[in-house]
C-alpha positions in Angstrom: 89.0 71.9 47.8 90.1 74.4 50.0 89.7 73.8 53.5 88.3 76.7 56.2 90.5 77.7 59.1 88.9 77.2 62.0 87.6 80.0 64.0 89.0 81.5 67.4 86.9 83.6 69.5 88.0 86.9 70.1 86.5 86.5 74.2 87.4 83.2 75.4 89.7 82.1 72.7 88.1 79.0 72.6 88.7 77.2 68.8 85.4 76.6 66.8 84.2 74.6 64.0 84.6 76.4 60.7 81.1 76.6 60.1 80.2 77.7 63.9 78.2 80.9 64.1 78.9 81.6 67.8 80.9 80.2 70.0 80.5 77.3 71.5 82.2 78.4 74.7 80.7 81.6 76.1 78.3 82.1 73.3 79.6 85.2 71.5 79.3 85.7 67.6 81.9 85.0 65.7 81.1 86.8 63.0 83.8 89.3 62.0 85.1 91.3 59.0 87.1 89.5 56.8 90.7 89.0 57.8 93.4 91.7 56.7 96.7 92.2 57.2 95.8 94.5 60.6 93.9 91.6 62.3 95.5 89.9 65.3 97.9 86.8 64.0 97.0 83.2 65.3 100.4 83.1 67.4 99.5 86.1 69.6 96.0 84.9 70.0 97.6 81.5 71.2 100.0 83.2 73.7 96.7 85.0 75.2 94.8 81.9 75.8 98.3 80.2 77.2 98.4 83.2 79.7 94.4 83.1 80.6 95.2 79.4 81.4 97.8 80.0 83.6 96.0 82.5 85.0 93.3 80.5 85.9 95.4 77.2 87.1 98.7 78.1 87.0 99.4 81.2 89.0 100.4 80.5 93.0 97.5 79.7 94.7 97.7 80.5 98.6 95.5 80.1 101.4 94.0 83.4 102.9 95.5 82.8 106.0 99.1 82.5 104.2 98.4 85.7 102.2 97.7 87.3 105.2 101.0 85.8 107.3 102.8 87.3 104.9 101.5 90.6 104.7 102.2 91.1 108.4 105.9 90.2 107.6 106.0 92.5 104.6 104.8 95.2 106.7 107.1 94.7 109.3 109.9 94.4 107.2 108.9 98.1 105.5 108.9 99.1 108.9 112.3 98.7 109.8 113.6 100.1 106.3 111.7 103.1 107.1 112.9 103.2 110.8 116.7 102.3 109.5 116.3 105.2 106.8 115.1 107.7 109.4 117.5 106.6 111.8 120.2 107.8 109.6 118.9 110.5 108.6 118.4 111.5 111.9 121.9 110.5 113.2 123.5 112.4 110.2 121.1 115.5 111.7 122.4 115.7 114.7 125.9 115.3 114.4 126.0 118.0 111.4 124.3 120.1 114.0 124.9 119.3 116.9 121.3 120.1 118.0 121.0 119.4 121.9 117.8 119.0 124.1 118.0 121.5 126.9 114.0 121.0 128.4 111.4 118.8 128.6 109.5 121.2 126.3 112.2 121.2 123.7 112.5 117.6 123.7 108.5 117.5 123.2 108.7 119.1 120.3 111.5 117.3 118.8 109.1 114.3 119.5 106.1 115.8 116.9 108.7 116.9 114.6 110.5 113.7 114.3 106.9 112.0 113.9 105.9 114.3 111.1 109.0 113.7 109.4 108.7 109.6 109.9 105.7 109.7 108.6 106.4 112.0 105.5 109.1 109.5 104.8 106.4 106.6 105.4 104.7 107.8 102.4 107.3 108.7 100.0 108.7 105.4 100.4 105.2 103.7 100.2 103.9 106.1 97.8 107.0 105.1 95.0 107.1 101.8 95.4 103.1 101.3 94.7 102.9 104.0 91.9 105.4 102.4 89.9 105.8 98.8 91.2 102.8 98.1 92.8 105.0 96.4 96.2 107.2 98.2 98.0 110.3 96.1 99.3 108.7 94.2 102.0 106.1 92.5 99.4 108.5 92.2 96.6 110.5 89.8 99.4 107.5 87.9 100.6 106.5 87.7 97.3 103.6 90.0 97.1 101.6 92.6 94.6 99.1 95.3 95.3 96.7 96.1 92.8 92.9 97.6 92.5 89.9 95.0 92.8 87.9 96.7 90.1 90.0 97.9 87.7 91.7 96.0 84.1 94.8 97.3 85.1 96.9 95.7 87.5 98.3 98.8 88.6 97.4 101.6 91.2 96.7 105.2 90.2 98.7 108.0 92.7 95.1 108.9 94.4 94.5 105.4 95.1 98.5 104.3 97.4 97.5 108.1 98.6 94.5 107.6 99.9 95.4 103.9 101.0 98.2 104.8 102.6 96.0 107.6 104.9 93.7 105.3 105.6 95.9 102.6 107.0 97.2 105.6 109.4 94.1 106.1 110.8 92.9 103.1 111.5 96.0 102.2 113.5 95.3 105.5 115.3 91.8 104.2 116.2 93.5 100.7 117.8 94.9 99.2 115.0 91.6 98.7 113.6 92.7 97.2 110.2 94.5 94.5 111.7 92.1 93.4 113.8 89.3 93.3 111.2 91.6 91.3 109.0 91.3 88.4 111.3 87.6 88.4 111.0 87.2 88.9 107.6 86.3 86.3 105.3 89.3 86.6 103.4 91.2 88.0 106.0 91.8 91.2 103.7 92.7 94.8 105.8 90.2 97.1 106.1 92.3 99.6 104.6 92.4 97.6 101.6 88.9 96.8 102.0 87.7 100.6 102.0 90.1 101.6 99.3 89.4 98.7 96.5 92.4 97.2 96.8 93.8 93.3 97.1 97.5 91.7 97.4 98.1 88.9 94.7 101.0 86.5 94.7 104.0 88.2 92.3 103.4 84.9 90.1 99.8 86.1 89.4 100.7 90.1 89.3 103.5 89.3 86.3 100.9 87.2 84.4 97.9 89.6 84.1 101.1 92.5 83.1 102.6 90.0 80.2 98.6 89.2 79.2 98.1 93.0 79.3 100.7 93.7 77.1 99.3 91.4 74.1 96.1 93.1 74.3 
C-alpha cells in the first residue's frame, strides 16, 4: 500500500497529517491542485521555514536602547564622511581657484553656498546608500539596516530616503527635535523615522528577510 506524503502548509509551513484538511497550525486549508512538475519542491519549502525560524529566534535581538546607541554613532560617523568629503572638495576648490574672501559680505555668502552644497552632498550620499543598500556606511559599520515598517519588501523606494532624509533636516532645524523624541519614545525610534514609516533592523535580521525573499 502506498503511503501519502504528508502535507506542508503553504502559510506557516507547518507539516500535517496526510489526511488533515486544514492546518493544524494557523488554520488554513490545505486543499490544493494536485501536484505537477511547476509546484514548489519540498527542499525549497524547507529552506523557507528554516529562514522564518531564524527569523523569529535566530536573528540579533538588541535592546531598544542599544539600537538606539548605535544609531547615534552611525550618524555621527556619516557625518564626518560627509564633512571629510566636503572638506576635500572644498580644499581642491580653492586651491584650483584661488578664490579669496575680501568682505564680510562676501564671506557671508560663501557661508549659504557652502551649506547648500553640504547639504546637496548630505543627500546624494544618504540618498545612494538607502536606495540601493538600505544603510549608508555608518550603519553598515554599526551593523545596521533601514527598511519600511509596512511594506513586504525590505527595501526603501527613492520617495521614501527622500522624503526621510527632508524630514530629519527639519526637525534638527526646529531643535533637534527627532533626537529628543527618540528618548521618550517607547522604542526609542526618531521621529523622522516615526513620521516616514521607517525602522532600523540589525544587518543579521535585514539579510534574512532578503535570502527568505528571494525563495518566494
Amino acid at each position: 500500500m502506498k503511503q501519502r506524503p504528508v502535507l506542508r502548509c503553504r502559510q506557516c509551513y507547518a507539516i500535517n497529517r496526510p489526511e488533515a484538511a486544514a492546518c493544524f497550525r494557523c488554520g488554513r486549508s490545505l486543499a490544493s491542485p494536485s501536484p505537477g512538475p511547476s509546484d514548489t519542491p519540498a527542499w525549497l519549502w524547507q529552506e523557507k521555514a528554516d529562514l522564518l525560524e531564524r527569523l523569529q529566534y535566530g536573528a540579533d535581538r538588541w535592546s531598544p536602547w542599544t539600537l538606539w546607541a548605535r544609531r547615534v554613532l552611525a550618524a555621527a560617523v556619516d557625518q564626518l564622511l560627509v564633512v571629510g568629503l566636503f572638506g576635500l572638495i572644498a580644499l581642491a576648490a580653492v586651491l584650483l581657484t584661488g578664490f579669496p574672501v575680501v568682505s564680510t559680505w562676501r564671506y557671508l555668502s560663501l557661508r549659504i553656498q557652502a551649506g547648500l552644497i553640504f547639504l546637496l552632498l548630505h543627500f546624494l550620499y544618504t540618498f545612494v546608500f538607502q536606495v540601493f543598500l538600505s544603510a549608508t556606511p555608518g550603519y553598515w559599520m554599526m551593523g545596521l539596516a533601514v527598511v519600511p515598517v509596512a511594506s513586504p519588501y525590505p527595501w526603501l523606494t527613492p520617495g521614501r530616503v527622500a522624503a526621510r532624509w527632508l524630514c530629519l533636516w527639519v526637525l534638527m532645524a526646529l531643535g533637534g527635535l527627532s533626537f529628543w523624541w527618540s528618548l521618550l519614545d517607547r522604542r526609542h525610534w526618531f521621529l523622522h523615522d516615526r513620521l516616514t514609516g521607517t525602522r532600523p533592523i540589525p544587518q543579521a535580521e535585514y539579510q534574512l528577510r532578503m535570502d527568505l525573499l528571494l525563495k518566494e
